[in-house]
Every structure is written in C-alpha cells, then in structure tokens.
C-alpha positions in Angstrom: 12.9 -5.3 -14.1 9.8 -3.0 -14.2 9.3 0.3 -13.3 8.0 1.9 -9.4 4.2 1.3 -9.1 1.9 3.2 -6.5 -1.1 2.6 -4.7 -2.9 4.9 -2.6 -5.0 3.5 -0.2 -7.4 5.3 2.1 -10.2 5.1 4.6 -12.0 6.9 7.5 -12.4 4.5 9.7 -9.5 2.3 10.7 -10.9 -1.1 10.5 -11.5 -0.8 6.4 -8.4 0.8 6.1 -6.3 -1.8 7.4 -8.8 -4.1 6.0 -8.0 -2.5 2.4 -4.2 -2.2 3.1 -4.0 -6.2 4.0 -6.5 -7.1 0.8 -3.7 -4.9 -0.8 -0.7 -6.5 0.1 -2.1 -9.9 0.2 -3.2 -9.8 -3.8 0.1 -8.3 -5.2 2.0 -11.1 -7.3 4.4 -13.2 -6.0 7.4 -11.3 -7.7 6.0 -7.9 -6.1 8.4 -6.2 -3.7 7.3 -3.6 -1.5 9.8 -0.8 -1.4 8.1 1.8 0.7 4.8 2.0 2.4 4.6 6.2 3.9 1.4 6.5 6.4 -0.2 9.6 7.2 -3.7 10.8 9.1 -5.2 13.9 8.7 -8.5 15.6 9.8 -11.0 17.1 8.9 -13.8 18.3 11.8 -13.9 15.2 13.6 -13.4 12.6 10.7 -9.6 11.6 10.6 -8.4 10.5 7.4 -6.3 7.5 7.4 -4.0 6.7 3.8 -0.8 4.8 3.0 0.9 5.5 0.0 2.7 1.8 -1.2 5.8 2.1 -3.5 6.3 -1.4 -5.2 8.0 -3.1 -7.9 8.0 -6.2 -10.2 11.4 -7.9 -9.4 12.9 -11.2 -11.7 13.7 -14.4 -9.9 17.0 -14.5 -8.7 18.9 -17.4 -11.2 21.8 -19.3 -10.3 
C-alpha cells in the first residue's frame, strides 16, 4: 500500500470548481480510494473562495 496523497483544488466561481472537483475524481485510478475530502469557502471583498482539500490513497486488490 502507498502512502496519503493530496490534492487541493480551488475556484472562484462554483461551476469550475465543481467542474474541477468532478474532472478530479473522475481521472483518479481505479485502485484510488478517497479517504477524506474537507470543503471550505472563504472571502475576500465580494469574491468567495471555494477549495476542497482530497486525501486519497493507492489501495491493492483485495485477493482471495
């Protein structure tokens, strides 16, 4: 088994950041398991900042 990755993902407007987030999930490899996703918004005037920090890990195929 491999090590926790990260991936930061952020955007100002919330179409391309769940846009980003999907294309995100959607691409990581098959033995990929996502083990914590933690959302936060912050702002900045009136822009708000939208980001997701995704914990995930490389799992092996379960073997009988």
């Amino acid at each position: 088994m491999q090590g926790m990755r990260l991936k930061l993902i952020a955007a100002a407007d919330p179409d391309m950041f769940q846009e980003r987030l999907n294309r995100f999930v959607e691409n990581l490899p098959e033995d990929a398991l996502i083990v914590d996703i933690k959302f936060s918004t912050s702002n900045a005037g009136t822009q708000t900042m939208y980001a997701a920090l995704v914990q995930y890990k490389s799992v092996e195929e379960w073997a009988e």
